[in-house]
N, C-alpha and C positions, 0 to 999 in steps of 0.2 A: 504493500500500500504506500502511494505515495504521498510523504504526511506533509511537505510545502508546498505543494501544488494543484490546484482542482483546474486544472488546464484541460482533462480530459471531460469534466461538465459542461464545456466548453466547443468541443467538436462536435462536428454534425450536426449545426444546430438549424430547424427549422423556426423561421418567425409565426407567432400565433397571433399576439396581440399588440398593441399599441397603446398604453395605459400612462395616465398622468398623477404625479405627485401632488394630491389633494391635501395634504395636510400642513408642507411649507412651499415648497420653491414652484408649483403647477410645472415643474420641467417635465417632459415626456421622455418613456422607456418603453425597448425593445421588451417585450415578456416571452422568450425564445422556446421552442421545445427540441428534448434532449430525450430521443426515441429508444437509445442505449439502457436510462434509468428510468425512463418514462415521468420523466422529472422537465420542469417547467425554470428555465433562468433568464434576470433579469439582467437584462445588458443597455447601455456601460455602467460600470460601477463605480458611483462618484469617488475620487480620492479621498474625498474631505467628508467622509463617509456619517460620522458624528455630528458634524453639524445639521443633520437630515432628522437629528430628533431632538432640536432642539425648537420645541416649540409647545404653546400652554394645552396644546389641542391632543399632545399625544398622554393618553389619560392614565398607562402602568410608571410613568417618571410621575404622577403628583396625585396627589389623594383629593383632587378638583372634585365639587358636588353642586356645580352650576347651575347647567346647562340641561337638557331632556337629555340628550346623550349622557352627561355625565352619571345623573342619577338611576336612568338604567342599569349604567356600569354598574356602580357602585351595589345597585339593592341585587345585583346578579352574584354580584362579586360575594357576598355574604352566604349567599347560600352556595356558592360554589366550591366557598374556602371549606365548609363541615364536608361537604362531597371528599374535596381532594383528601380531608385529614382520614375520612373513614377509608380511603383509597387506600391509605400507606398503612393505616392500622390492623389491615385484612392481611398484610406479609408477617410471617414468622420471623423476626427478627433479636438478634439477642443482644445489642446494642442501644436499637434504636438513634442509629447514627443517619442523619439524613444532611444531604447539600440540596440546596436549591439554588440553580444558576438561570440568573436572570430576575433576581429579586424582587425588583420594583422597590417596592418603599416597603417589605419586608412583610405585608398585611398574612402573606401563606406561614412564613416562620415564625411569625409572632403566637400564631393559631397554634403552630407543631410544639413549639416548646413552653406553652401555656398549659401542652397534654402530656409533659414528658420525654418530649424527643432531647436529643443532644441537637441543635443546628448550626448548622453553618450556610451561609450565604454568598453570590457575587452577585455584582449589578455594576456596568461600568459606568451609567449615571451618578454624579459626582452630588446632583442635587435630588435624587433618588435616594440616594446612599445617608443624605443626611436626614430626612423624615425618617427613615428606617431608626438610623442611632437614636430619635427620641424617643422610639418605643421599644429600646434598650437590645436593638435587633445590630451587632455590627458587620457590616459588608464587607467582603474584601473587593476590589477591584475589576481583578481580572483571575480566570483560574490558572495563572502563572502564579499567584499571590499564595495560594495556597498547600499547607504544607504536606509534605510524602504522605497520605494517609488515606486509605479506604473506606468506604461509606457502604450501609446498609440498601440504604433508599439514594437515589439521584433522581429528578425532577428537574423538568425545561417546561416552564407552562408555555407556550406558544414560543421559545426563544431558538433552534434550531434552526428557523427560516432566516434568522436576523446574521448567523455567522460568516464573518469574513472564510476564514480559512475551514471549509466542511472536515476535510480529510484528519487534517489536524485535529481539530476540536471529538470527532468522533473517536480515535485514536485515544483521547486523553483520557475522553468518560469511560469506556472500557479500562483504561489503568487505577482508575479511579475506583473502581466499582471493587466489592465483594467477591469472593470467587460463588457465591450463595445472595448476594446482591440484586437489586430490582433497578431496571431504569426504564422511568417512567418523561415520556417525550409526549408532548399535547400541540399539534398542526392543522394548520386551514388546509385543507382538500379541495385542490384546483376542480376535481371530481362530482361534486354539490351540485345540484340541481341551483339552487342559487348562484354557485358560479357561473355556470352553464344561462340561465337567467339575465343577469346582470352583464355579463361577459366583461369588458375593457372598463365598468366601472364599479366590479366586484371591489369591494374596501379591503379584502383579506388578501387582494393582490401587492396593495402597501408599499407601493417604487417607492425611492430605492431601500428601503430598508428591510424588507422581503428580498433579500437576494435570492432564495430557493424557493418552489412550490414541489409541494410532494404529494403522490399518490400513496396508498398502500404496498404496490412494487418497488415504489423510489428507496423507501421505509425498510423496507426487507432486505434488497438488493445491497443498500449502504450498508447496514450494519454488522450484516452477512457477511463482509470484508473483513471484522473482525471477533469473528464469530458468535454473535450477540444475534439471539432468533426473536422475534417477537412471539410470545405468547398469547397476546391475546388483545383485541381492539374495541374499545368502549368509544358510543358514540357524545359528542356535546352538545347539547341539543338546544342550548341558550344561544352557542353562537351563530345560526340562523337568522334569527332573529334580530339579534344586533349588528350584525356583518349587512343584514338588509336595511337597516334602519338607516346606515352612514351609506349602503351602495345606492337608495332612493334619495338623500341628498347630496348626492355626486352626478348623481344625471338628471334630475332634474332641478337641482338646489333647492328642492324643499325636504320635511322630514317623512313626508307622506306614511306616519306611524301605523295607519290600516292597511295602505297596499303593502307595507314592509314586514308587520304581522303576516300577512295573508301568503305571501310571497315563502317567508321563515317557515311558514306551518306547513306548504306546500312542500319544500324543501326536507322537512323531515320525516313528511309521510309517505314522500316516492324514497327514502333512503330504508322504510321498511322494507321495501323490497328488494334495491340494488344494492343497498349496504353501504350507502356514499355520502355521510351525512358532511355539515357544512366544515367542520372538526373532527379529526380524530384524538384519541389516547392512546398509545401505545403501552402494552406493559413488556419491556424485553427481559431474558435473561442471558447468562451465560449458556452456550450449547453443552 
């Protein structure tokens, strides 16, 4: 595997869509498809890559409860948090050591070690990292930060689409993990009757800071690299409905909450059948 490079994500790529950055800069990006991983990349990739979330609109950097959007967030957020803790507390575990990469403002680890977990966290948001410290949650940086040490549980709530270096980063989590370890990965599905819907103003498309979209194949195929098998895929069925709520004010710039409901509901109940809801979960292990 080759851990500096994802140059091979990169070949043979067919163009799909044409999608613009609705949240700072309205710049326009190539959304490519990569028939090898059945995986979806977005092209070019700004340099200056962190400046692309530096904005009051992106809602996992700040515990904002404005807005109609925000407060959706936020009363989703609540019950999603007891979902994810009941997630981790169904593994046998004899630690209870968990990382969570991709923190936010730390609302998941505050939840884990409110139950007894040990935690530890990253989040390279610097003004992320600091709501988190008030609620006594400390971040580290970047998982270079973090010392030689195995974890029971590893968790990416939606943060795997966001990495610069794939190959690398999947590399690490595997070094990272238990030899008896769970890693648990949460991704928007290019896949979704929503997506499919919305097409080039899908919100879970997210230029440039979506550098990857993955399928179920992309998911298996990647990790498989390092021998890490999925076990099993729970659907999220909130994000539907939210991912339609920002993709009805993206094409039409209003919030259109009924046809975004209707659209969301839709979305979940052709995923009865095909298995393609707007989110997945993954639960991987060691093979």
């Amino acid at each position: 595997m080759n851990l500096n490079k994802d140059s091979e994500y990169y070949k043979d790529l067919n163009p799909l869509l044409n999608c613009i950055d609705h949240v700072v800069s309205n710049e326009s990006y190539e959304v490519m498809y990569n028939s090898k991983y059945e995986m979806l990349v977005t092209s070019p990739v700004p340099t200056n890559l962190k400046d692309y979330y530096e904005s009051d609109s992106y809602i996992s950097h700040t515990d904002s409860n404005k807005s109609l959007f925000d407060k959706i967030y936020q009363i989703v957020k609540k019950y999603t948090l007891n979902k994810k803790l009941k997630l981790i507390n169904s593994f046998n575990t004899n630690e209870k050591d968990i990382l969570d990469i991709g923190a936010g403002t730390g609302e998941f680890l505050k939840v884990c070690k409110n139950n007894k977990w040990s935690v530890v966290g990253v989040e390279p948001s610097k003004s992320a990292r600091e709501i988190a410290f008030k609620k006594d949650i400390h971040l580290k940086e970047t998982i270079n930060d973090l010392e030689n040490k195995k974890f029971d549980i590893i968790t990416l709530w939606h943060v795997l689409e966001h990495v610069p270096n794939l190959n690398e980063y999947i590399y690490k989590l595997k070094n990272f993990l238990k030899e008896n370890g769970v890693l648990i990965i949460a991704v928007p599905n290019y896949k979704s009757y929503d997506a499919k819907y919305y097409k080039n103003f899908w919100a879970a498309y997210d230029v440039p800071r979506h550098l990857w979209h993955f399928s179920k194949t992309s998911i298996q195929l990647l990790f498989n690299q390092v021998n890490l098998k999925v076990e099993k895929t729970l659907p999220m069925y909130f994000d539907s409905f939210y991912v339609s709520l920002l993709s009805e004010k993206y094409k039409t710039g209003k919030s259109n909450p009924f046809k975004a409901f209707f659209i969301g509901l839709q979305s979940n109940l052709k995923a009865i059948k095909t298995k393609e809801y707007s989110s997945h979960i993954y639960i991987l292990k060691n093979k």
